[in-house]
C-alpha positions in Angstrom: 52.6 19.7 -35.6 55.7 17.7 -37.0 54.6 14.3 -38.8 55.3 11.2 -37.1 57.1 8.0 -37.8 56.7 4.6 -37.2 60.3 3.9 -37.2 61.3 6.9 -34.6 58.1 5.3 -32.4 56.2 8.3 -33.2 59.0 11.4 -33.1 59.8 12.9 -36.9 62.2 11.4 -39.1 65.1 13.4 -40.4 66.9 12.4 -43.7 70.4 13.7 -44.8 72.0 13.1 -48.1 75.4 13.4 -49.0 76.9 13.8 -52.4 80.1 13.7 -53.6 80.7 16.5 -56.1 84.8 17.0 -55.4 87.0 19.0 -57.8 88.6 17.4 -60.6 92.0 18.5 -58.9 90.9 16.3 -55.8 90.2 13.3 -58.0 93.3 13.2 -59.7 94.7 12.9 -56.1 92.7 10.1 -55.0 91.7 8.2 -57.8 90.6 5.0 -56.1 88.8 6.6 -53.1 87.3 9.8 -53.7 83.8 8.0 -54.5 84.0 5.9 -51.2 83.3 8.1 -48.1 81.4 7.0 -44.7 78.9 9.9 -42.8 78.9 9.4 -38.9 76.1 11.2 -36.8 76.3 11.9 -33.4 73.5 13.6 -31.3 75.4 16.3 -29.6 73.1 17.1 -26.5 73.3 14.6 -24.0 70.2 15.4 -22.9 67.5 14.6 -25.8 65.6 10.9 -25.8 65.9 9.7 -29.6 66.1 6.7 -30.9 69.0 7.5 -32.7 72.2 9.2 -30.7 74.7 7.6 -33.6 74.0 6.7 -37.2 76.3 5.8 -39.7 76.0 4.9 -43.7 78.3 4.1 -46.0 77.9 6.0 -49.7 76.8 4.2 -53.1 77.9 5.4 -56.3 79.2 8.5 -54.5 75.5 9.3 -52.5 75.4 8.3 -48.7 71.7 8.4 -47.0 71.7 8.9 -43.3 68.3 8.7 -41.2 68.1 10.4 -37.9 64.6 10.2 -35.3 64.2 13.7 -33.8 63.4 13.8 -29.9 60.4 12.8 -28.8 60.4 16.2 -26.3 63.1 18.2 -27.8 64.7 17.1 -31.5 68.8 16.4 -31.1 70.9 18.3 -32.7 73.6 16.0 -34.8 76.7 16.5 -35.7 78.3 14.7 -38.9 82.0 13.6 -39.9 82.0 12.3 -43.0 85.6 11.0 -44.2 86.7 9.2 -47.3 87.5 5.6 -46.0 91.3 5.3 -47.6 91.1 8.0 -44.3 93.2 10.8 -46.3 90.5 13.4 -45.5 87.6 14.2 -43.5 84.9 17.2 -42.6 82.3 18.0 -39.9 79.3 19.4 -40.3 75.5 20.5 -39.0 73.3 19.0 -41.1 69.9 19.4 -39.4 69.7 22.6 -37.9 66.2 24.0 -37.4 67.0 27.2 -39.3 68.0 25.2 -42.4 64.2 25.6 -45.3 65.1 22.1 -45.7 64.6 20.5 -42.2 61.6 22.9 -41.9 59.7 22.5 -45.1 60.8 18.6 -46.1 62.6 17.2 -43.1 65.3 16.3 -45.9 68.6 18.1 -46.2 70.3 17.5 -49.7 74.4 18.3 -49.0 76.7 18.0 -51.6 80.3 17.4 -51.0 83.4 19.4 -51.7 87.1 19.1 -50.5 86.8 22.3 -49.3 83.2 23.5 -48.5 79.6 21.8 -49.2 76.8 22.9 -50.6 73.0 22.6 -49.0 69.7 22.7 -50.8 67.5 25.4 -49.9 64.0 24.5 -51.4 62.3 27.7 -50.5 64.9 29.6 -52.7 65.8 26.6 -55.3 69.5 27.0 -55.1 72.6 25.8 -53.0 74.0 27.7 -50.6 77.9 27.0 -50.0 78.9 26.4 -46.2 82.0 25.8 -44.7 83.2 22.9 -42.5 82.9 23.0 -38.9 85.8 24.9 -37.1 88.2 22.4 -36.0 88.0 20.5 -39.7 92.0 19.6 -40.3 92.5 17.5 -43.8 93.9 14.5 -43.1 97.7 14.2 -44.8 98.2 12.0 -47.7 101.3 9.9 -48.5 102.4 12.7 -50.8 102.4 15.5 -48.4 104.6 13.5 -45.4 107.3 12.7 -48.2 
């Protein structure tokens, strides 16, 4: 039986963590922003009572913490943008899916973020496994590119 929580009124807490780990090549591009980046979570079935159908949090020092409530009947499944916030690029992602060691075995999810792919923490195997975006991911132009 999945641990309760006083803040989801008695359904299981879910934590996410984002962390920036871009390539030096993407930090040269955007020197002033690659450290600021926003998550946005979004229960995508309609159908699930939680407490929490959108969460957002802002990152410090390049880390962003998001906290989602499961369901108290069936857990949500959430969907994440996360987007730097000069808005020159932006990815979607799973982060909570029920097949993921981490959502099983800690109900944390450690991601850490590239321009191109992220990286998730598997505790059960202590490594990262690389994952790509979510289909429909489109980088956002900068300046340089419409010139």
């Amino acid at each position: 039986m999945a641990e309760s929580s006083w803040r989801c009124l008695g359904a299981q807490e879910y934590k996410t963590t984002v962390q920036q780990e871009f390539e030096q090549d993407f930090r040269n591009a955007h020197p002033d922003h690659y450290n600021t980046f926003t998550v946005e979570c979004e229960a995508m079935n309609s159908l699930t009572v939680s407490l929490d159908l959108k969460v957002k949090a802002e990152s410090k020092n390049g880390i962003a913490k998001v906290s989602t409530c499961g369901g108290w009947f069936v857990d949500p499944k959430y969907r994440c943008q996360v987007y730097l916030n000069d808005g020159s690029w932006n990815g979607m992602f799973l982060p909570l899916l029920k097949e993921y060691d981490c959502v099983e075995k800690n109900h944390h999810c450690w991601w850490k973020l590239h321009d191109g792919y992220l990286l998730r923490h598997s505790p059960s195997r202590n490594a990262w496994l690389r994952q790509n975006y979510e289909l429909g991911w489109v980088p956002q132009p900068t300046p340089e590119d419409i010139q």
